[in-house]
FIKOLZA-1660 file (N, C-alpha, C; in steps of 0.1 Angstrom, whole numbers, plus 5000, padded with zeros to 4 digits):
% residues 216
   i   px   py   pz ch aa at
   1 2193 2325 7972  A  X  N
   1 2199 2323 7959  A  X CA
   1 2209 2334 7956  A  X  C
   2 2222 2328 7950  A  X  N
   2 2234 2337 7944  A  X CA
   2 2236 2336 7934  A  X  C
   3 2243 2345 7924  A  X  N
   3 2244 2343 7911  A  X CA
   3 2255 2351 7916  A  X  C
   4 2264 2341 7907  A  X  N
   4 2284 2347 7906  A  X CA
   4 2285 2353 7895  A  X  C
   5 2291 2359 7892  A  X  N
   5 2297 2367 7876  A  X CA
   5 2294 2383 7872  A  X  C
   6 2293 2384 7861  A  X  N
   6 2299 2396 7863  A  X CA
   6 2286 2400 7848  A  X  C
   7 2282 2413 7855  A  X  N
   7 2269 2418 7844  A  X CA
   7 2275 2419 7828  A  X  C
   8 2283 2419 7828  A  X  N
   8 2288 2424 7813  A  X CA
   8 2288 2409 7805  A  X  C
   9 2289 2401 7812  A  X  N
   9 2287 2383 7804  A  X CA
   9 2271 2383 7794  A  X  C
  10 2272 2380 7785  A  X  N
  10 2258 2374 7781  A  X CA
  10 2250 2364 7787  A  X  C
  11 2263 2350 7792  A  X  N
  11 2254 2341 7797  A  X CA
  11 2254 2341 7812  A  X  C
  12 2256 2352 7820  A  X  N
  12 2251 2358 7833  A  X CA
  12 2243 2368 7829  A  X  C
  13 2238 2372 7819  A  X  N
  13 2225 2376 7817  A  X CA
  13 2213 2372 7813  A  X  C
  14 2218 2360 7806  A  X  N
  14 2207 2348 7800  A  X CA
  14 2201 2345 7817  A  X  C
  15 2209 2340 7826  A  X  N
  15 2205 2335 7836  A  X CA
  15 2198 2347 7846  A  X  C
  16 2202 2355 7846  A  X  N
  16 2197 2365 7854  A  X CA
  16 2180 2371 7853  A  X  C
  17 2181 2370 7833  A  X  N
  17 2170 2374 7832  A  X CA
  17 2157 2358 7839  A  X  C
  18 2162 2352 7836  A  X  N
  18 2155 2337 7842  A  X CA
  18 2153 2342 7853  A  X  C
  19 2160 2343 7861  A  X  N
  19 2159 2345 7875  A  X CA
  19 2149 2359 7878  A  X  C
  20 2146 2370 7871  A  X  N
  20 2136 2380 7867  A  X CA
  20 2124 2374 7863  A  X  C
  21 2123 2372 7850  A  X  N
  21 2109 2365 7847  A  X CA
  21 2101 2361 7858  A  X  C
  22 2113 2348 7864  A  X  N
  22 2108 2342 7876  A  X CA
  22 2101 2346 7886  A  X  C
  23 2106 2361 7887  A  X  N
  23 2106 2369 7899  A  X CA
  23 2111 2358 7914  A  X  C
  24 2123 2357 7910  A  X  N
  24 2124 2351 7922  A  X CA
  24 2136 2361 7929  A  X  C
  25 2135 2360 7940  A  X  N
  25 2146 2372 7949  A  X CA
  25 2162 2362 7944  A  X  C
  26 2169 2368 7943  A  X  N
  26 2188 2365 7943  A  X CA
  26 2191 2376 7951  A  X  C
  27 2208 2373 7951  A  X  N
  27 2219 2382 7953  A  X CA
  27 2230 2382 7940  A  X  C
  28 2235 2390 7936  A  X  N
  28 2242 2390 7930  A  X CA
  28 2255 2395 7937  A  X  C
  29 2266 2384 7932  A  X  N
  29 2282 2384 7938  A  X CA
  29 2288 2385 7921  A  X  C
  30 2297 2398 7924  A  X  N
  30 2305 2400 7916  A  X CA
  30 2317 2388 7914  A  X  C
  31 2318 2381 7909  A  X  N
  31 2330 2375 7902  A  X CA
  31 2338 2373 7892  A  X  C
  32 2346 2377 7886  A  X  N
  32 2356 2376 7876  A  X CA
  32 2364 2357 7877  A  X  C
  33 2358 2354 7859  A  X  N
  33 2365 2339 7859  A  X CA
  33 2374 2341 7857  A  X  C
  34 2375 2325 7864  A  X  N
  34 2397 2329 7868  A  X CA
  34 2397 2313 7873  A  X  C
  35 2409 2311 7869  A  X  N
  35 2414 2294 7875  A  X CA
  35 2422 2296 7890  A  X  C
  36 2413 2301 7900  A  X  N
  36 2417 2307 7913  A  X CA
  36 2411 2288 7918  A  X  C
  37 2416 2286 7930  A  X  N
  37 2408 2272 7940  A  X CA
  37 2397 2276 7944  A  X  C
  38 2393 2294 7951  A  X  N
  38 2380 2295 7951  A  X CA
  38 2369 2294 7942  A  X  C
  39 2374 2295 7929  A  X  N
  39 2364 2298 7918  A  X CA
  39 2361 2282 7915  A  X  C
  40 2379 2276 7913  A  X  N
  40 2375 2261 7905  A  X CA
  40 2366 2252 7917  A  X  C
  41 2362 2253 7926  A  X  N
  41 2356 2246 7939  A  X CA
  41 2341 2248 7933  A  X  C
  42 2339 2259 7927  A  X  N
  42 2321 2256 7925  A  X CA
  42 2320 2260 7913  A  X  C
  43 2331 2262 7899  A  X  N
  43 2327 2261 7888  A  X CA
  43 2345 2255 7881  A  X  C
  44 2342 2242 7880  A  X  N
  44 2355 2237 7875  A  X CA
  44 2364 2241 7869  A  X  C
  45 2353 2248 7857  A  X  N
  45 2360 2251 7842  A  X CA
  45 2371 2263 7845  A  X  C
  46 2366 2270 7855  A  X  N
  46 2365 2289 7857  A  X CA
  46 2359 2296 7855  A  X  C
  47 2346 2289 7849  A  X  N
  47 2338 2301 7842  A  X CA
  47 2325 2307 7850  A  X  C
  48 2320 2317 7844  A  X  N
  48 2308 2325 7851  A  X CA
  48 2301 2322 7840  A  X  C
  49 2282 2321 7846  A  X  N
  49 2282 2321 7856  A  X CA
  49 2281 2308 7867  A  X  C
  50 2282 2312 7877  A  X  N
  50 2278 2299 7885  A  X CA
  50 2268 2302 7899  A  X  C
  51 2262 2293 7902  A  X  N
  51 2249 2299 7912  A  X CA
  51 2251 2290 7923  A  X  C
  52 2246 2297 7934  A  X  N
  52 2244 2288 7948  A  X CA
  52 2228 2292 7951  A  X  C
  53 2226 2278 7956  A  X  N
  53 2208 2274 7964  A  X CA
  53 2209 2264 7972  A  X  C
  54 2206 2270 7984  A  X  N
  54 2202 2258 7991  A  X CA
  54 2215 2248 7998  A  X  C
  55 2229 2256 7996  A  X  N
  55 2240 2250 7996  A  X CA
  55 2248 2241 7984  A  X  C
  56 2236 2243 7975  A  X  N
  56 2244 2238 7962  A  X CA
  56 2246 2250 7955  A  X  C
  57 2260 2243 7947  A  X  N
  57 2265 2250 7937  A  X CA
  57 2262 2243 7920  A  X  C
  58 2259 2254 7913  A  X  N
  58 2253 2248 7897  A  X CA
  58 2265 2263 7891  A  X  C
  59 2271 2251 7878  A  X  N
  59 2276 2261 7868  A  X CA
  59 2273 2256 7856  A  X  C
  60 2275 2262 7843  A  X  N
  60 2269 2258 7833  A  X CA
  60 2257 2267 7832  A  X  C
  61 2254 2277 7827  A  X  N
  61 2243 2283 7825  A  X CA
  61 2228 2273 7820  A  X  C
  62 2229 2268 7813  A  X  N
  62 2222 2257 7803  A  X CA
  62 2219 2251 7822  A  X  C
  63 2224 2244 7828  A  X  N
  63 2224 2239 7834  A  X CA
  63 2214 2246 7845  A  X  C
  64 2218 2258 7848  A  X  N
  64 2214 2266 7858  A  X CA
  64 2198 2269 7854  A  X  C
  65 2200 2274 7844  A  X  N
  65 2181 2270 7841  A  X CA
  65 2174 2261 7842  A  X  C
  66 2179 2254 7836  A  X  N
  66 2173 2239 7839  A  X CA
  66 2168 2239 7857  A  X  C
  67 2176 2238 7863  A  X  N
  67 2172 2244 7877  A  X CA
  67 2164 2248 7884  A  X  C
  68 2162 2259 7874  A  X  N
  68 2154 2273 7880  A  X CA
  68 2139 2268 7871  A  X  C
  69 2140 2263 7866  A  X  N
  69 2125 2258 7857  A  X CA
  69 2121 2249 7866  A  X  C
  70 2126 2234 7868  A  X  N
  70 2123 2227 7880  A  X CA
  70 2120 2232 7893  A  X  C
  71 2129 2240 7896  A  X  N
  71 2124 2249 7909  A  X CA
  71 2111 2256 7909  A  X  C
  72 2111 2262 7899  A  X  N
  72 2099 2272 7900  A  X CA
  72 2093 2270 7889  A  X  C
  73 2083 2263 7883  A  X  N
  73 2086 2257 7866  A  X CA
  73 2072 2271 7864  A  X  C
  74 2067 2279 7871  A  X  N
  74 2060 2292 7868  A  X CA
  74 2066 2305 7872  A  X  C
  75 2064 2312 7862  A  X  N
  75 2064 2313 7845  A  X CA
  75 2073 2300 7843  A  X  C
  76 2064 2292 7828  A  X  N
  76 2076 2284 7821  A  X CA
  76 2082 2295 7812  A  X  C
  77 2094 2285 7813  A  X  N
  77 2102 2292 7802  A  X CA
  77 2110 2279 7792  A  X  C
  78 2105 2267 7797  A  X  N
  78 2109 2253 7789  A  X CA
  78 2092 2251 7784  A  X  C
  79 2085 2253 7770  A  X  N
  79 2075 2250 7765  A  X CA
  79 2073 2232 7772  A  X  C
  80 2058 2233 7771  A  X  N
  80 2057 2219 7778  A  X CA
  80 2053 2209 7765  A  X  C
  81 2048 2215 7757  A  X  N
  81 2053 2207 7740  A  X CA
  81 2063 2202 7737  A  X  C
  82 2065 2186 7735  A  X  N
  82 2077 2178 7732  A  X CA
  82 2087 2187 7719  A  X  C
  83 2079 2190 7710  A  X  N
  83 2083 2195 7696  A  X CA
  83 2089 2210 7700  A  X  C
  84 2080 2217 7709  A  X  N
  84 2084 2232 7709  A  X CA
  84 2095 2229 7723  A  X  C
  85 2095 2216 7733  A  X  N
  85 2108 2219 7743  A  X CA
  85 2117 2222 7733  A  X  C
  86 2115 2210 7726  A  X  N
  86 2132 2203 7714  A  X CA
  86 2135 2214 7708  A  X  C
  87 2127 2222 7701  A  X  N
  87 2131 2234 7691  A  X CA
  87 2142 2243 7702  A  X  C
  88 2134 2247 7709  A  X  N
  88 2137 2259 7721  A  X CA
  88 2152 2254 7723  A  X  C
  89 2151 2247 7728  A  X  N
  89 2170 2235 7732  A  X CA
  89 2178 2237 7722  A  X  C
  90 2172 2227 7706  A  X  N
  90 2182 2233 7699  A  X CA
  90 2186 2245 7694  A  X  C
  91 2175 2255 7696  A  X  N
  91 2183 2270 7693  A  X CA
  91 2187 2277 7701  A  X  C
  92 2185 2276 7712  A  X  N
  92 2197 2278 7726  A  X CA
  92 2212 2268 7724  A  X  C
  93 2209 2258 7722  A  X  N
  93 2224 2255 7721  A  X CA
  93 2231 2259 7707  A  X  C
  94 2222 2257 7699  A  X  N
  94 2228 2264 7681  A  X CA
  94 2235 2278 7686  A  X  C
  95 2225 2287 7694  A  X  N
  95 2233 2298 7698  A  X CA
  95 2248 2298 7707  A  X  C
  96 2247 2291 7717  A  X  N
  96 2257 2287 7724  A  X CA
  96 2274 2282 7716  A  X  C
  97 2268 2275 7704  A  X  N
  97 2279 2272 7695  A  X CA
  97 2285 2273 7686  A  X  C
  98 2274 2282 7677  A  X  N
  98 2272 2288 7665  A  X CA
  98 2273 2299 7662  A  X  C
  99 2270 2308 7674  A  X  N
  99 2267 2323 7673  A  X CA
  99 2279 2330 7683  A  X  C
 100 2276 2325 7693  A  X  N
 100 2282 2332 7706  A  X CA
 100 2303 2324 7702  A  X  C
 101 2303 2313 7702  A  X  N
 101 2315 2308 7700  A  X CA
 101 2324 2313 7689  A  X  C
 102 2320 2312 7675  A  X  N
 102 2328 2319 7670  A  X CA
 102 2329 2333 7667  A  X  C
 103 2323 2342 7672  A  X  N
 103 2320 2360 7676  A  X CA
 103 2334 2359 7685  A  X  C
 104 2329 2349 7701  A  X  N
 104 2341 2352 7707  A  X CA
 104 2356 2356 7707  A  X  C
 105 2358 2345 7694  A  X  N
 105 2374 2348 7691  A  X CA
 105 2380 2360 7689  A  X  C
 106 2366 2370 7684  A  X  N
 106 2374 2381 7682  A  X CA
 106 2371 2392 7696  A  X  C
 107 2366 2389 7705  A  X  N
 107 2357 2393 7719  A  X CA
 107 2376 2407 7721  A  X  C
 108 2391 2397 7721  A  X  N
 108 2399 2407 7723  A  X CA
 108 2404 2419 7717  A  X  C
 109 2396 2415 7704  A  X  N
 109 2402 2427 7697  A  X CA
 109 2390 2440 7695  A  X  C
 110 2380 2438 7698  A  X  N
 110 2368 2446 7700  A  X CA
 110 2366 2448 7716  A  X  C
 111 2372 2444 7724  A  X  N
 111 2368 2454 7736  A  X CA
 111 2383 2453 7743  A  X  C
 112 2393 2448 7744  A  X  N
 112 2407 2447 7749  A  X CA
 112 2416 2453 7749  A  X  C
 113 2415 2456 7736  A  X  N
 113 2428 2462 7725  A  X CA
 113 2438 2455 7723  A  X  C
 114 2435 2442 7716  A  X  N
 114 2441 2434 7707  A  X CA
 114 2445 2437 7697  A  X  C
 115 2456 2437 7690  A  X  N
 115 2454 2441 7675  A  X CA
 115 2448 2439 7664  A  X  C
 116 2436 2443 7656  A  X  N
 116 2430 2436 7648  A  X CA
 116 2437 2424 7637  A  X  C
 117 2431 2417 7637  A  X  N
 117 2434 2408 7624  A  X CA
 117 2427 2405 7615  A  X  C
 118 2425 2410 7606  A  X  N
 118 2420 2407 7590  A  X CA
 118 2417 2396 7588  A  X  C
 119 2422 2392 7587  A  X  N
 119 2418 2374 7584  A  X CA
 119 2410 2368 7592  A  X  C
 120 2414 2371 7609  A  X  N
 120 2407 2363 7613  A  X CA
 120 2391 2368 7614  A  X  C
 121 2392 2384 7613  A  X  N
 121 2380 2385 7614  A  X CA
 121 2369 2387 7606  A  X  C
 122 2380 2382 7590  A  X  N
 122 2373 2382 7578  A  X CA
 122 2367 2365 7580  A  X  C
 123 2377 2357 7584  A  X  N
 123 2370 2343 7592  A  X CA
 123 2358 2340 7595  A  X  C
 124 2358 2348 7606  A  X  N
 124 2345 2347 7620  A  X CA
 124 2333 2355 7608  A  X  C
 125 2339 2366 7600  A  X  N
 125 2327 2373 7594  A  X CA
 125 2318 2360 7587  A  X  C
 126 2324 2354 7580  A  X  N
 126 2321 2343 7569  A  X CA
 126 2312 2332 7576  A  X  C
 127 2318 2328 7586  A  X  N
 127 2311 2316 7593  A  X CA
 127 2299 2320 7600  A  X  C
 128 2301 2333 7604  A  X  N
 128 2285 2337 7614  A  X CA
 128 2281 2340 7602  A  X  C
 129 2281 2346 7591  A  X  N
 129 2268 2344 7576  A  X CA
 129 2264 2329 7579  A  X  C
 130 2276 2319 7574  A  X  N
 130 2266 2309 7574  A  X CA
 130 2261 2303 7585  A  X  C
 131 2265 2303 7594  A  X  N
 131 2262 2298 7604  A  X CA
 131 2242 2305 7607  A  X  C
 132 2245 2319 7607  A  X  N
 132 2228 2328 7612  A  X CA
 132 2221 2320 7599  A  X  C
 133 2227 2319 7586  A  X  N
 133 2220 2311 7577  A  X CA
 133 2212 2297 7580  A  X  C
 134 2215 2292 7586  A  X  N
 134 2215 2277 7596  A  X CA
 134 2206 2282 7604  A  X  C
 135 2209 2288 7611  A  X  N
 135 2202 2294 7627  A  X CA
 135 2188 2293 7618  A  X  C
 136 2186 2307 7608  A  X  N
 136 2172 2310 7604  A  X CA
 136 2163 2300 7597  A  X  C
 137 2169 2289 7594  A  X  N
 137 2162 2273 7591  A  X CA
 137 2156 2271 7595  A  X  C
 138 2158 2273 7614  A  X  N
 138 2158 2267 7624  A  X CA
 138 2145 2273 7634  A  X  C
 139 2147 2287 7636  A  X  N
 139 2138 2297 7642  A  X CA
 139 2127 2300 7638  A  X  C
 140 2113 2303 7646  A  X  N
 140 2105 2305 7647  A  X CA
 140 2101 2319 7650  A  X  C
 141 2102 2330 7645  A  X  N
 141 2102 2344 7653  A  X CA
 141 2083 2345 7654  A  X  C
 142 2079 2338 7662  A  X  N
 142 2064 2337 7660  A  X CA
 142 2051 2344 7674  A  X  C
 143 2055 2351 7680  A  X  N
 143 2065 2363 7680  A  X CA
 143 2079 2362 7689  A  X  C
 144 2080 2349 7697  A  X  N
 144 2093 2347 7701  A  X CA
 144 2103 2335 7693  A  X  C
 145 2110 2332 7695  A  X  N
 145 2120 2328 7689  A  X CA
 145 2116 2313 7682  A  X  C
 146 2110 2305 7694  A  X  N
 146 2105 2293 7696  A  X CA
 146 2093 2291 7695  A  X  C
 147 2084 2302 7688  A  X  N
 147 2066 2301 7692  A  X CA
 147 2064 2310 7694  A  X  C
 148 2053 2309 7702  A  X  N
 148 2041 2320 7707  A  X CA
 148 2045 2326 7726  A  X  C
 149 2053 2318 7727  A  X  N
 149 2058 2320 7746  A  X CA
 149 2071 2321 7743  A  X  C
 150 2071 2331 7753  A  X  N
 150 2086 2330 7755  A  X CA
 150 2093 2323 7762  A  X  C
 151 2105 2317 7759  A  X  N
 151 2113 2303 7764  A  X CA
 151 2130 2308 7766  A  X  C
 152 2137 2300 7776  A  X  N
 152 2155 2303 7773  A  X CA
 152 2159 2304 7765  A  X  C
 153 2149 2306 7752  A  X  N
 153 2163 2305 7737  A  X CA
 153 2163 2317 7739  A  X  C
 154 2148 2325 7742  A  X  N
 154 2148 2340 7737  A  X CA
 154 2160 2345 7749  A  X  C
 155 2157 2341 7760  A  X  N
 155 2175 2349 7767  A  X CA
 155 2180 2348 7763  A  X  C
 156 2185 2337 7756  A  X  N
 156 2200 2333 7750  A  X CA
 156 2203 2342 7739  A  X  C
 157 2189 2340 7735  A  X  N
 157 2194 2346 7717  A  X CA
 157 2198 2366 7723  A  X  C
 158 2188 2368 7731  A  X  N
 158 2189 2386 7731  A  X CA
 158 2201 2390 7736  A  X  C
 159 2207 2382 7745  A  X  N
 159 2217 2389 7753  A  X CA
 159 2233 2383 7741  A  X  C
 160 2232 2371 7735  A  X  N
 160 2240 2365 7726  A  X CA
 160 2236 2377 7717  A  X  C
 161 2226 2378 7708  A  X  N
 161 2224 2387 7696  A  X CA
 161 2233 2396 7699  A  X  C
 162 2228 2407 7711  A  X  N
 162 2234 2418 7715  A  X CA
 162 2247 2423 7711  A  X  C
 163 2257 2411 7720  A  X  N
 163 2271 2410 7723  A  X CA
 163 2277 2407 7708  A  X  C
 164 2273 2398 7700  A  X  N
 164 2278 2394 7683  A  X CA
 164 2277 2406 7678  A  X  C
 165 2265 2414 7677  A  X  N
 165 2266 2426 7673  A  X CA
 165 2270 2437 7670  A  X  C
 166 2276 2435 7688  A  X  N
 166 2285 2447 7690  A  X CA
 166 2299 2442 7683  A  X  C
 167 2305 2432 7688  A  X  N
 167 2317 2427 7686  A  X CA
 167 2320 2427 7671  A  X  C
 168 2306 2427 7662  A  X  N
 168 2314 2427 7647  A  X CA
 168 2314 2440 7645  A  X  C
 169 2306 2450 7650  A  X  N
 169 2307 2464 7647  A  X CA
 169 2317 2470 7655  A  X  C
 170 2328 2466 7662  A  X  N
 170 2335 2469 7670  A  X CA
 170 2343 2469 7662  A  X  C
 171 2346 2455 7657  A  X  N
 171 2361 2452 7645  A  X CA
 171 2360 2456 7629  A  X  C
 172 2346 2459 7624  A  X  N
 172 2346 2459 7614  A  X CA
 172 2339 2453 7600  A  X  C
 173 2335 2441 7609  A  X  N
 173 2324 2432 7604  A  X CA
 173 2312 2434 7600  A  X  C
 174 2305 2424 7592  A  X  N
 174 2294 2430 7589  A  X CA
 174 2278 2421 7598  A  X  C
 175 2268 2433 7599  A  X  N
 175 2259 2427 7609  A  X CA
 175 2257 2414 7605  A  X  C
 176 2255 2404 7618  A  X  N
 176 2255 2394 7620  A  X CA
 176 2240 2392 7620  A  X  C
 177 2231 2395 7625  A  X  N
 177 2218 2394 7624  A  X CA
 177 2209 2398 7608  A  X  C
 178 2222 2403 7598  A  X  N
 178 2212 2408 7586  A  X CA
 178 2202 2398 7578  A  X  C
 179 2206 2387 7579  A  X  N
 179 2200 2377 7571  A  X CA
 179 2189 2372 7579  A  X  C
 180 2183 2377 7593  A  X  N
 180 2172 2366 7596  A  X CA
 180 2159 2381 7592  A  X  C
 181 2153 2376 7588  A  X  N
 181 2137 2388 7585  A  X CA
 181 2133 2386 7599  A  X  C
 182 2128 2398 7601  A  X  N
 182 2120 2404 7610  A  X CA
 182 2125 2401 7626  A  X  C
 183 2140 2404 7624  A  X  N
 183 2147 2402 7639  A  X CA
 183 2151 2415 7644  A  X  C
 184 2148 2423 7636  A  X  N
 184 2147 2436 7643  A  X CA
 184 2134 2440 7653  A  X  C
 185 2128 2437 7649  A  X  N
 185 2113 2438 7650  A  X CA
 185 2110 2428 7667  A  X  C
 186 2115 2417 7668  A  X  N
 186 2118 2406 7673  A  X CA
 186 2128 2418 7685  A  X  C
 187 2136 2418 7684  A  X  N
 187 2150 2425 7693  A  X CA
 187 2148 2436 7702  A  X  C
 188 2136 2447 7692  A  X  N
 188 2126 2457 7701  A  X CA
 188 2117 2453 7708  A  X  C
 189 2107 2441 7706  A  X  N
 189 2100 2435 7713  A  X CA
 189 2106 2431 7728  A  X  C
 190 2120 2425 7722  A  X  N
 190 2124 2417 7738  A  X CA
 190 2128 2432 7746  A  X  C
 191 2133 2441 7743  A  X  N
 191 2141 2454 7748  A  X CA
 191 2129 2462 7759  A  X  C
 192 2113 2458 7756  A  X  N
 192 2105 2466 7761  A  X CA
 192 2102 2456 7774  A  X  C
 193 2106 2441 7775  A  X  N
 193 2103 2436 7788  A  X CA
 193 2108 2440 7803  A  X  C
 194 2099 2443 7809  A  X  N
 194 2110 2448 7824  A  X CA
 194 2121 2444 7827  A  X  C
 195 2124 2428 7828  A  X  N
 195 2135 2423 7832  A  X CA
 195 2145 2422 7824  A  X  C
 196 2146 2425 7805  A  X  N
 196 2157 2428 7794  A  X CA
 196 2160 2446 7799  A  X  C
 197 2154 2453 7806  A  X  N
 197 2154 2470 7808  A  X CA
 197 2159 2471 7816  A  X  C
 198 2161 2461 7826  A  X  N
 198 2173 2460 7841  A  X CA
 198 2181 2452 7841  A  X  C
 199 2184 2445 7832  A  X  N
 199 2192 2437 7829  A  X CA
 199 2208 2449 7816  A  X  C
 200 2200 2451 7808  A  X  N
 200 2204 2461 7799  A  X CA
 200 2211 2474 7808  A  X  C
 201 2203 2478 7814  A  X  N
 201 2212 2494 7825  A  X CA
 201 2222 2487 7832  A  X  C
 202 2220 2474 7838  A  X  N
 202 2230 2469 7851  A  X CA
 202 2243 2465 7838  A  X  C
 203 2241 2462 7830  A  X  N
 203 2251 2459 7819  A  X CA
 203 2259 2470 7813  A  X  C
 204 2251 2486 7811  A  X  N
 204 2255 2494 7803  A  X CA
 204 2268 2501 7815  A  X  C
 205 2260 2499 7831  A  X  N
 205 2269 2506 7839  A  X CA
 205 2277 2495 7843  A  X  C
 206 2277 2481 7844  A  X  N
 206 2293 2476 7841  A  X CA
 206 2301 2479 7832  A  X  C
 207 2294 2477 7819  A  X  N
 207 2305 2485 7807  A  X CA
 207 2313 2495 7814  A  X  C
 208 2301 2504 7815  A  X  N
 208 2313 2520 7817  A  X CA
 208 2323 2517 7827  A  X  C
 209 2321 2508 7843  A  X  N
 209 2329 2510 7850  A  X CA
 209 2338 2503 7844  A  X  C
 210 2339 2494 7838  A  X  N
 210 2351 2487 7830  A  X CA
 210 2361 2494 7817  A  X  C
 211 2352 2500 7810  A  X  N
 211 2358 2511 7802  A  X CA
 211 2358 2521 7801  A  X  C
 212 2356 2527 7812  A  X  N
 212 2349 2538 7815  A  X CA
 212 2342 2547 7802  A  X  C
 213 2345 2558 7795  A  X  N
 213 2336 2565 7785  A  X CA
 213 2338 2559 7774  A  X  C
 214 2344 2551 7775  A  X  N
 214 2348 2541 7763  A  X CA
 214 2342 2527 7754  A  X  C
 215 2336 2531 7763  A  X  N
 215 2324 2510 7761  A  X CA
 215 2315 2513 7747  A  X  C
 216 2319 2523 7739  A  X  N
 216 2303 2520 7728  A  X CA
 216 2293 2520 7731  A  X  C
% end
């Protein structure tokens, strides 16, 4: 097994930690997305991450788990409850398009050195209020995101939470997480799992090589 991308991605961490839980052996290959012919050949879009098994190539994170649950469906991490899969799904993808998407826009001006812009990121402030407003409808923090087990939302959401976080405290923003109760509490919990503690150091030391003393 390979996983392409690059530690500093959320959703090459979502997948990674999957691939931990699982305890299943990988390799990790450094790749930066890019519309190169090597990259577009086994992830169309350009993006990271993307995985090889077995001579296949899977991109799409969402996708890639899906995968790795079928493959190894122990530990679950897709509840086998019709009601708790469905939840799990939709608050992995709510995250995926809700949370993580419009945070992104401002991704240049919080780690690049973009110029700030006011607006936009009085924007993005506004929409992740309502948007986490939405989310918290939706969530179950019971003690994981989805229930009583932990499932791919909780990747999604820890390594997603993380990165929004930083990105509004980067620009200026206000916490994105303030409005859900007891997601602090929730955030420590996931931080004490082995595989969020090696996932987290292999992330903190891409940061630095990428920014060097500079990464926050």
């Amino acid at each position: 097994m390979k996983l392409f991308g690059l530690a500093v991605s959320n959703y090459y961490n979502t997948v990674k930690l999957a691939l931990l839980e699982k305890r299943l052996d990988f390799e990790e290959v450094a790749v930066a997305p890019a519309q190169t012919p090597e990259i577009l050949e086994h992830s169309p879009m350009g993006k990271i991450p993307y995985f090889q098994h077995q001579g296949q190539y899977i991109c799409e994170s969402q996708a890639i788990l899906f995968y790795l649950e079928v493959y190894q469906p122990t530990p679950r991490l897709y509840p086998t409850s019709a009601a708790r899969a469905a939840l799990a799904q939709q608050i992995h993808q709510f995250i995926d398009l809700y949370v993580d998407a419009p945070a992104r826009r401002l991704l240049g001006m919080a780690f690049f050195g973009q110029p700030h812009d006011p607006e936009m990121i009085k924007a993005v402030d506004q929409e992740l209020k309502h948007n986490m407003s939405a989310l918290n409808s939706i969530i179950s923090v019971s003690p994981f995101i989805a229930g009583d087990q932990l499932s791919h939302a909780d990747l999604a959401a820890f390594t997603t939470f993380g990165l929004v976080q930083a990105i509004m405290e980067q620009t200026g923003g206000s916490d994105p997480l303030a409005s859900i109760p007891g997601i602090g509490v929730y955030m420590e919990m996931m931080s004490q799992r082995p595989s969020v503690q090696r996932v987290q150091a292999d992330q903190a030391a891409a940061m630095k090589q990428l920014f060097g003393g500079n990464s926050g």
